[in-house]
C-alpha positions as CSV (number, residue, x, y, z in Angstrom):
1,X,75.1,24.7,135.2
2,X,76.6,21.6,135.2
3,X,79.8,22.5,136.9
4,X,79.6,24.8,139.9
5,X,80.4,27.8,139.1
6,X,83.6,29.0,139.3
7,X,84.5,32.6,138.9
8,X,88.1,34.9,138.8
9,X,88.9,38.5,139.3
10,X,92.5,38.4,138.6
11,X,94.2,42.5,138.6
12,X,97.4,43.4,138.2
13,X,98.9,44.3,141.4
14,X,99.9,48.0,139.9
15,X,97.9,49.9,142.5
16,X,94.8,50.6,144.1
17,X,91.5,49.3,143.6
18,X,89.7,51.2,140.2
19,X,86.2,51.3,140.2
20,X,86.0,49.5,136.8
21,X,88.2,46.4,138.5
22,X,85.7,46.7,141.8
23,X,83.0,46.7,138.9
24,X,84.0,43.3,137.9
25,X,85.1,42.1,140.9
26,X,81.3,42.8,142.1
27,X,79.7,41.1,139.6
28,X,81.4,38.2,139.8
29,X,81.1,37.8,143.8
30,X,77.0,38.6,143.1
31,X,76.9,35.3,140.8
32,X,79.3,33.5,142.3
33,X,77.1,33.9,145.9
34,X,74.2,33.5,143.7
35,X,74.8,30.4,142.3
36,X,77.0,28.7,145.3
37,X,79.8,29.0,143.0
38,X,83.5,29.9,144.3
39,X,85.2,33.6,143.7
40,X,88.5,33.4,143.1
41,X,90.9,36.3,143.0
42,X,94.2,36.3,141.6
43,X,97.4,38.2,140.7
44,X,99.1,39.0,137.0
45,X,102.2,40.1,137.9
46,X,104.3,38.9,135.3
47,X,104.6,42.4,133.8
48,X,107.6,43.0,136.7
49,X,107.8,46.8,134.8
50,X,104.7,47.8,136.5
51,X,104.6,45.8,139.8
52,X,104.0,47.1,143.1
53,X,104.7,44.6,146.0
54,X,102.3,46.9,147.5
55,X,99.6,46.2,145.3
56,X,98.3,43.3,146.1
57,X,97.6,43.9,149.3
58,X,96.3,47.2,147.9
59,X,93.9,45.6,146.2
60,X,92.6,42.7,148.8
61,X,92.0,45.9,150.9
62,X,89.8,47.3,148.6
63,X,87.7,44.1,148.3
64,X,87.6,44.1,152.1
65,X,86.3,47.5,152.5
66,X,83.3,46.8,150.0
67,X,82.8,43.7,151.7
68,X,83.0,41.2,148.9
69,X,84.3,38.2,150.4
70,X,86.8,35.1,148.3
71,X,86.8,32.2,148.5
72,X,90.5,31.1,147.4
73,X,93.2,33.8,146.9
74,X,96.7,34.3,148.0
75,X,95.9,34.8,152.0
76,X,93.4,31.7,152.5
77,X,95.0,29.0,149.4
78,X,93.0,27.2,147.9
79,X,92.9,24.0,146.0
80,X,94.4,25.4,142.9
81,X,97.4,28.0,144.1
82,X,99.7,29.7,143.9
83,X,97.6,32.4,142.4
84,X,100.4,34.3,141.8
85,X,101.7,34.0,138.1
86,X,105.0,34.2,138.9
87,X,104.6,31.5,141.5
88,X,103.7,29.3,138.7
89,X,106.4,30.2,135.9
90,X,107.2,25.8,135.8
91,X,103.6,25.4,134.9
92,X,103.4,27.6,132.6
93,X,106.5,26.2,130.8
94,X,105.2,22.5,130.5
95,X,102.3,24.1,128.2
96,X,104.5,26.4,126.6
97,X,106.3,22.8,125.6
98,X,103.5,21.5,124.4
99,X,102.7,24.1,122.1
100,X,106.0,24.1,120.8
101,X,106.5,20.9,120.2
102,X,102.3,20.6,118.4
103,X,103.3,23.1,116.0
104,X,100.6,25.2,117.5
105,X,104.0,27.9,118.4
106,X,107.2,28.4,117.7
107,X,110.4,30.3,118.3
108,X,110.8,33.6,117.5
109,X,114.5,35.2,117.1
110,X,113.3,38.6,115.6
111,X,114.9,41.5,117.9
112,X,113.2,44.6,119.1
113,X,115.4,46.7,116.2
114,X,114.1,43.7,113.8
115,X,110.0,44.2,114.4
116,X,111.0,48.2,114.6
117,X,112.3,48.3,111.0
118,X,110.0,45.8,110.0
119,X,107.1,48.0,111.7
120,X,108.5,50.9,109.7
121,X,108.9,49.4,105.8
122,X,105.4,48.3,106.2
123,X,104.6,51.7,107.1
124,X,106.3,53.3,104.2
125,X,104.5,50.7,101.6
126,X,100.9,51.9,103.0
127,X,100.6,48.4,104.4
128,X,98.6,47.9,108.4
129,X,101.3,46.7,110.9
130,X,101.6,43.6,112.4
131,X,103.9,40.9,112.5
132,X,105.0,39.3,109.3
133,X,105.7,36.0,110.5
134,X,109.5,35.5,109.1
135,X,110.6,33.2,111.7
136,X,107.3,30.6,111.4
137,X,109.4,28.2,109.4
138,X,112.9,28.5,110.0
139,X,115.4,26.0,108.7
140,X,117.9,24.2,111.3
141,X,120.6,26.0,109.6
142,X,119.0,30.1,110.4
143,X,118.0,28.6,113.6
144,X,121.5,27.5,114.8
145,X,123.0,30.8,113.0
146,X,120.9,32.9,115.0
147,X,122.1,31.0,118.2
148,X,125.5,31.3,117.3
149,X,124.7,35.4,117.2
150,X,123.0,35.0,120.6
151,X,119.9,35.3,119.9
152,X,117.2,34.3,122.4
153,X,114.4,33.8,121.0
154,X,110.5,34.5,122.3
155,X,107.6,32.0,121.6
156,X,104.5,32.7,119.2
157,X,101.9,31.5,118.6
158,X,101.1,30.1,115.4
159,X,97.3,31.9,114.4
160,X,95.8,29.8,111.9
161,X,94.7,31.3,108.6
162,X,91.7,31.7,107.1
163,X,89.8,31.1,110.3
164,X,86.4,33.0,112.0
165,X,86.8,32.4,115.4
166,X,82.9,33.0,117.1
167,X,81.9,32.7,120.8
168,X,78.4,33.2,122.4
169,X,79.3,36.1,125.2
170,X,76.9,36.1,127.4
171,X,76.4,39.9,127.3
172,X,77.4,41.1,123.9
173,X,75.7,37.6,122.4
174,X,77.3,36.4,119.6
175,X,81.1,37.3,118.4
176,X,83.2,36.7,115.5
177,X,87.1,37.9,114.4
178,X,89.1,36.6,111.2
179,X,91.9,35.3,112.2
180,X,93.7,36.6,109.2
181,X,93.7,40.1,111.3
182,X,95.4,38.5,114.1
183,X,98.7,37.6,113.6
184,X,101.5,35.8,115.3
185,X,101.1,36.8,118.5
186,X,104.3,36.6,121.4
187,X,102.8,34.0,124.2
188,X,106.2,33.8,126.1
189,X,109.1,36.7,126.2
190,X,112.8,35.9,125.9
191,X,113.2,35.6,129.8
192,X,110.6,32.7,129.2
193,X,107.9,35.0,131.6
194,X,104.8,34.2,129.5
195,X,102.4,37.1,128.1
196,X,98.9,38.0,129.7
197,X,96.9,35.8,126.9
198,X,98.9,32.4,127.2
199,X,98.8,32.5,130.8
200,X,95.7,33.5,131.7
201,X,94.3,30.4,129.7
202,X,96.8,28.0,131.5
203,X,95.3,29.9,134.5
204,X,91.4,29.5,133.8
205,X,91.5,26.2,132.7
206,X,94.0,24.9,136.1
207,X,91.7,26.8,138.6
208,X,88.2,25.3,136.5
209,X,87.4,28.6,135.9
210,X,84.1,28.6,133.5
211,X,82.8,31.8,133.4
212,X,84.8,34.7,132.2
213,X,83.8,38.1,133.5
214,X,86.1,41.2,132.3
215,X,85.6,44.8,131.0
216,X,85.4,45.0,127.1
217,X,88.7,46.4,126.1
218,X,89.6,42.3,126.7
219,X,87.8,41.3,123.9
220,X,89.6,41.5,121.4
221,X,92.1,38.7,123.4
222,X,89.1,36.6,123.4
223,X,89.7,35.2,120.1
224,X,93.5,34.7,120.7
225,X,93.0,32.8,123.9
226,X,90.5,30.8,122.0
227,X,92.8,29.5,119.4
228,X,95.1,28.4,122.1
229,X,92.2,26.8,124.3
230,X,91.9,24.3,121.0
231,X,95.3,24.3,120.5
232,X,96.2,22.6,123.9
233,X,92.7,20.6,123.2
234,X,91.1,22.1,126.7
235,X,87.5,23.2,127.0
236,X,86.8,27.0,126.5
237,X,84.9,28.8,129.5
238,X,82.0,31.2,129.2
239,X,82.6,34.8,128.8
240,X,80.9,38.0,129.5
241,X,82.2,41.4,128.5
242,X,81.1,44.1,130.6
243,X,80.9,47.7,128.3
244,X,82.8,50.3,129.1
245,X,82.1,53.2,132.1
246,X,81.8,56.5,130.3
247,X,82.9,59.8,132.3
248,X,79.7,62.3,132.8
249,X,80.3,63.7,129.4
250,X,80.0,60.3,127.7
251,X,84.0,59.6,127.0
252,X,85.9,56.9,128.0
253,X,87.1,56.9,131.3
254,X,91.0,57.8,131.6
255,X,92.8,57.6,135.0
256,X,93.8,61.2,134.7
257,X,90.7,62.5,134.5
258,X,89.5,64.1,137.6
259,X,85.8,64.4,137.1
260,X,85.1,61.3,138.8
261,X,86.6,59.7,142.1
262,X,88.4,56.5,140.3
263,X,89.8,54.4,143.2
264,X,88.4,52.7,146.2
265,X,90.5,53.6,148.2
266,X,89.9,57.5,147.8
267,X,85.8,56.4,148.7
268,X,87.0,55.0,151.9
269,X,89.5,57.9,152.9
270,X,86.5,60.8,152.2
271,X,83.8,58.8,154.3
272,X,81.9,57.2,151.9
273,X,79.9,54.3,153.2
274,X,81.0,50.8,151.3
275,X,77.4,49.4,151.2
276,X,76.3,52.4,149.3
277,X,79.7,52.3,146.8
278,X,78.4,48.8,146.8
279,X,74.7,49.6,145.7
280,X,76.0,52.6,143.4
281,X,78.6,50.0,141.3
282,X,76.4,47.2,140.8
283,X,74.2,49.6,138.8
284,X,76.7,50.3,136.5
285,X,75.6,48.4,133.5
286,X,73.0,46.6,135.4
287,X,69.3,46.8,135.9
288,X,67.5,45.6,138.3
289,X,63.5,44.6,138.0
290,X,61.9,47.5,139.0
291,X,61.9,50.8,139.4
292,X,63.7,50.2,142.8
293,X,67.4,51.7,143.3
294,X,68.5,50.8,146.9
295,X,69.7,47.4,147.7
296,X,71.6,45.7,150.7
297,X,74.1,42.9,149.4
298,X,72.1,40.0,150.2
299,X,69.3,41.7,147.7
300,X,71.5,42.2,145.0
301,X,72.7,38.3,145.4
302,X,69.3,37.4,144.8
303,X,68.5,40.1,141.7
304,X,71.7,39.6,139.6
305,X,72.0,38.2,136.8
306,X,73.9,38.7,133.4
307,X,71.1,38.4,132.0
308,X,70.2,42.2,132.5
309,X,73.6,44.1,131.9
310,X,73.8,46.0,129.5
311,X,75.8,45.9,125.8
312,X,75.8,49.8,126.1
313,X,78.4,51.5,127.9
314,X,77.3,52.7,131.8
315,X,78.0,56.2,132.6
316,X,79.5,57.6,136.4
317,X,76.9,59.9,137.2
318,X,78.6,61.4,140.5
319,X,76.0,63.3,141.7
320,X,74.0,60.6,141.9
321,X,76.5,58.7,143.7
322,X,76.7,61.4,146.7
323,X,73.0,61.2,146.5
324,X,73.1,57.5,147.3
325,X,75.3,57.5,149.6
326,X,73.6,60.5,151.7
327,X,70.5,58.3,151.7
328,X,72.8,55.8,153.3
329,X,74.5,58.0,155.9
330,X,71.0,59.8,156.8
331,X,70.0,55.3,157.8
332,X,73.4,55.0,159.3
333,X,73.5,55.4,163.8
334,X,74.5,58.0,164.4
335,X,77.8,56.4,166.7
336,X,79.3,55.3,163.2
337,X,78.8,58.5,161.4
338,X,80.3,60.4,163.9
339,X,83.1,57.6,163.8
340,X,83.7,58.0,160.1
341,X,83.7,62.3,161.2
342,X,85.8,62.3,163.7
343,X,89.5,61.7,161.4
344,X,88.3,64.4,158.8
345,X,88.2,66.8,162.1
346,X,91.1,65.9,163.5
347,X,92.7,65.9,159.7
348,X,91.4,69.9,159.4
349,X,92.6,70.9,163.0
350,X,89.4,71.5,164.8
351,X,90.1,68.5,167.4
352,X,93.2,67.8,169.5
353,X,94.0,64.3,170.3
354,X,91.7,62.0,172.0
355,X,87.9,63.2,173.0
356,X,87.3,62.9,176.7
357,X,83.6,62.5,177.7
358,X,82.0,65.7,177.0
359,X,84.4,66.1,173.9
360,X,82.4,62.9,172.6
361,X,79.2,64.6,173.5
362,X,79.8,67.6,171.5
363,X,81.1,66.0,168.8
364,X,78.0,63.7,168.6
365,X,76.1,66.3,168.4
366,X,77.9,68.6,165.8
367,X,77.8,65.4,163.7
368,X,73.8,64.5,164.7
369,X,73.4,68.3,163.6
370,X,74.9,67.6,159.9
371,X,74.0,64.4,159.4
372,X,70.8,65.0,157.5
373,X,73.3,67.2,154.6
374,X,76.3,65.4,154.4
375,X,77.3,63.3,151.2
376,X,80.3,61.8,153.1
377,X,81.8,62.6,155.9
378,X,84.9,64.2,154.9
379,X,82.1,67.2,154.0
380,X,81.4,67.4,158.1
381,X,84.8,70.1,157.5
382,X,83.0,72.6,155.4
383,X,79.7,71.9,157.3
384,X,81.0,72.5,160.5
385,X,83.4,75.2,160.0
386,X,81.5,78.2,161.4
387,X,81.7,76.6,164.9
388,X,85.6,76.7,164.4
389,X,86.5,79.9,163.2
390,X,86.7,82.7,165.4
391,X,86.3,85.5,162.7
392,X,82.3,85.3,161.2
393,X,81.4,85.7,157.9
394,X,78.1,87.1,157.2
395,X,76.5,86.4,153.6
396,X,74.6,88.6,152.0
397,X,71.3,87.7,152.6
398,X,72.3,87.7,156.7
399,X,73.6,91.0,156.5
400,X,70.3,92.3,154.6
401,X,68.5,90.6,158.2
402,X,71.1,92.3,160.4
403,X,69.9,96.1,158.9
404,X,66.5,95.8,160.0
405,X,65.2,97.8,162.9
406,X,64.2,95.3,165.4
407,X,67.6,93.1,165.6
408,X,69.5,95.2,168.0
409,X,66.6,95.0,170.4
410,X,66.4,90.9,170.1
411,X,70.2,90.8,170.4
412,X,70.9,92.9,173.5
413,X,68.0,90.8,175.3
414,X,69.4,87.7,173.9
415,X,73.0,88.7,175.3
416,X,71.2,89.1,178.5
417,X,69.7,86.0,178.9
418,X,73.0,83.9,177.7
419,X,75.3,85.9,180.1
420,X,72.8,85.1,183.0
421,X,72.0,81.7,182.0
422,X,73.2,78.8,185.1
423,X,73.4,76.1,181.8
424,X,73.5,76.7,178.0
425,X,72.6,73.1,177.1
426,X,70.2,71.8,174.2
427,X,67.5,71.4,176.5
428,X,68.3,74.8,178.2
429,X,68.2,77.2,175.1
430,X,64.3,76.9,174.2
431,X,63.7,79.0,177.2
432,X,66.2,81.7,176.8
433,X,64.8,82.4,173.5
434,X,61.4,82.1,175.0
435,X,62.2,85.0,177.3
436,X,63.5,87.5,174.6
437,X,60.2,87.0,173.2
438,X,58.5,87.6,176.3
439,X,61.2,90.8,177.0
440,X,60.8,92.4,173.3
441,X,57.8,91.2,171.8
442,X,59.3,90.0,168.7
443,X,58.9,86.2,167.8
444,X,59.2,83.7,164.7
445,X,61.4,84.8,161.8
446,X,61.9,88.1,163.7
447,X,62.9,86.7,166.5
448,X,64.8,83.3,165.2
449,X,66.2,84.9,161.7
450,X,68.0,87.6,163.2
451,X,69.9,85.2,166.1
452,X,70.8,83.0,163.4
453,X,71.8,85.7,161.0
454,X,74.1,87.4,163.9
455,X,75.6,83.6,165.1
456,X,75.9,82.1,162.0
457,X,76.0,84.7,159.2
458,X,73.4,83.1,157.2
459,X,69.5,82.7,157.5
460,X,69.4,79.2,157.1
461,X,70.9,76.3,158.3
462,X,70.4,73.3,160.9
463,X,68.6,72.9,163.7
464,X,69.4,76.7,166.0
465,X,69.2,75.3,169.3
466,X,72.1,72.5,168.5
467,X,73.8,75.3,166.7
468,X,73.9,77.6,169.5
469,X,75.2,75.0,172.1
470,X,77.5,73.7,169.8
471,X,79.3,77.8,169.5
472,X,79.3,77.5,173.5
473,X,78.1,80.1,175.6
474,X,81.3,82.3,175.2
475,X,81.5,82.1,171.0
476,X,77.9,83.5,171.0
477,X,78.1,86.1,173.8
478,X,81.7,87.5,171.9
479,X,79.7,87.7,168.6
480,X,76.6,89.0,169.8
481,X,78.8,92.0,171.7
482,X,81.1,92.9,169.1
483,X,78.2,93.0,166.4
484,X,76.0,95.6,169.3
């Protein structure tokens, strides 16, 4: 390139993080490292309806957690600030002149009843909506009678007719619209707050922003933003549209659908690691190479490329997420697991306030026990509840184990040796079953199945010696007495 290359993720502070916004936001940071080019995040809020002063911060906290760094936002500055819209309201009005006074715009005194009946006569005469462009050539005379009414007028922009308006995207490839289907579009409301499309241009051009990166549903404002890129005679940036993320059964993503996790923020709360989030995201829509899946940042900074995203839509595949990201945890010490554990715990109830020494140590180990299965961490709850609960539930398949003729024998000797045992430790509990199987003469799944099945109630599970000193020499002397 010859410009460096600048790149924006500008949200509207509404909310949390979405994964399609982190989406973006991803691929833009991957180039942007890439290339030695600057990441710039910014904030729409000129739509005060659906502002949150919350948001913002909401959202820089979702960047933080998945680790992608910027380089000028409204924290740090930057050369090119304020980057918030409504910090920039005067520059936006000495464009807005300029358009006005080009003939590229003009005023618009049509009320909100006016484009409602209007909207509504073209309906009844079979006709497609859209604004019919009454107030493009006003005379002095309706002008100054609509003042005298009142009337404050909003600013259009005047769409040229008979145009196609074609761009090279750098994902779809090439794009055309008529601009006979466009129609007078509003670029600045009566308040004089200007609309998404005439600022964001103002905003692109000021911060030398050259590549456009955004989901697809923005296309159809690429033509629109085009127009007034010639209109104010400024050079026109790159743009890439990224397809849409499908839900698991292949429809569009809606923010009420609770198939799918939407928001960073809920990844962070249930334990999810933001490496593997990271990984997870950048494959949505993009390929790497190979037939490799798992990459650290600094690997996907040298892979990506636009070049392979895809122009079909990506689809959430959540299972495969959890898969990632227990591929991750199983990599992860085992101190920061059992960090990410411990407020899901404390959360269900099953620890008090802080962990003194030997606390820590059992907790380390209930977590070193479950690490191997857990997804995220919030799932340590449901892994780990049979060392919580006093009342045991025995499946099926345990209490199938528990009928058979030899299990009262291994359980009576196996009470014996825990109630005379000096230390029922890790290290300490490989003997005591060794000396049932010395006392009774049963060993392997005899022996092993039919402990498990009485401590657990179930036949499988993690490793039996942790399991046992994590139930503590009381829990498994109680069970084993009230089931003899």
């Amino acid at each position: 390139m010859n410009q460096p290359l600048r790149v924006r993720y500008a949200p509207s502070p509404t909310g949390h993080l979405h994964i399609g916004g982190a989406r973006t936001a991803l691929f833009d940071y991957l180039l942007a490292r890439r290339h030695g080019g600057a990441f710039v995040v910014r904030f729409e809020d000129t739509d005060q309806t659906r502002h949150k002063e919350s948001g913002i911060e909401d959202q820089l906290n979702g960047l933080r957690w998945l680790g992608l760094e910027w380089d000028e936002s409204v924290d740090i500055g930057g050369p090119y600030g304020p980057y918030r819209q409504m910090e920039r309201l005067d520059i936006y009005k000495t464009y807005l002149d300029q358009l006005v006074q080009s003939g590229h715009a003009y005023h618009c005194y049509c009320s909100e009843a006016d484009l409602e009946q209007e909207r509504a006569e073209q309906e009844a005469r079979g006709e497609i909506g859209g604004y019919s462009g009454k107030c493009r050539n006003l005379s002095a005379e309706q002008v100054a009678a609509y003042q005298a009414e009142g009337r404050i007028p909003s600013t259009r922009f005047r769409v040229p007719e008979d145009r196609i308006i074609g761009f090279k995207d750098k994902v779809r490839e090439y794009v055309e619209f008529e601009s006979n289907g466009i129609g007078d579009f509003i670029i600045a409301r009566a308040d004089g707050i200007p609309t998404y499309n005439f600022a964001v241009i103002v905003d692109d051009h000021l911060m030398k922003i050259n590549l456009v990166i955004r989901g697809e549903e923005h296309l159809s404002n690429t033509p629109r933003q085009i127009l007034m890129y010639e209109a104010l005679g400024l050079p026109v940036p790159n743009f890439a549209h990224l397809a849409l993320i499908l839900n698991p059964d292949r429809k569009k993503m809606s923010k009420r659908d609770e198939s799918i996790i939407q928001f960073i923020e809920q990844y962070r709360e249930l334990g999810y690691l933001p490496e593997a989030v990271v990984n997870f995201i950048a494959l949505l829509g993009w390929s790497p190479g190979g037939e490799e899946e798992m990459f650290t940042k600094e690997e996907l900074i040298a892979q990506f490329d636009l070049d392979r995203v895809s122009k079909s839509p990506a689809v959430f595949d959540m299972d495969k997420l959890n898969w990632m990201n227990n591929a991750y945890l199983k990599k992860a010490p085992l101190s920061r697991v059992v960090e990410l554990s411990v407020p899901h715990l404390q959360k269900a109830g099953y620890i008090q306030g802080d962990l003194d020494a030997a606390g820590q140590e059992w907790v380390t180990a209930l977590v070193g026990l479950n690490q191997e299965r857990m997804r995220f961490a919030a799932e340590i709850v449901e892994l780990s509840s049979i060392f919580f609960k006093e009342e045991l539930v025995i499946d099926e398949e345990a209490s199938a184990v528990l009928k058979e003729e030899h299990v009262p024998v291994v359980l009576a000797s196996f009470l014996t040796q825990v109630e005379q045992a000096e230390a029922f430790t890790v290290e300490a509990i490989p003997g005591l079953l060794k000396q049932v199987q010395k006392d009774t003469g049963f060993k392997g799944k005899q022996l092993f199945m039919s402990i498990r099945s009485a401590l657990t109630g179930q036949v499988h599970g993690p490793d039996l010696n942790v399991s046992l000193y994590l139930l503590g020499k009381e829990k498994v002397a109680s069970r084993l007495r009230n089931l003899l």
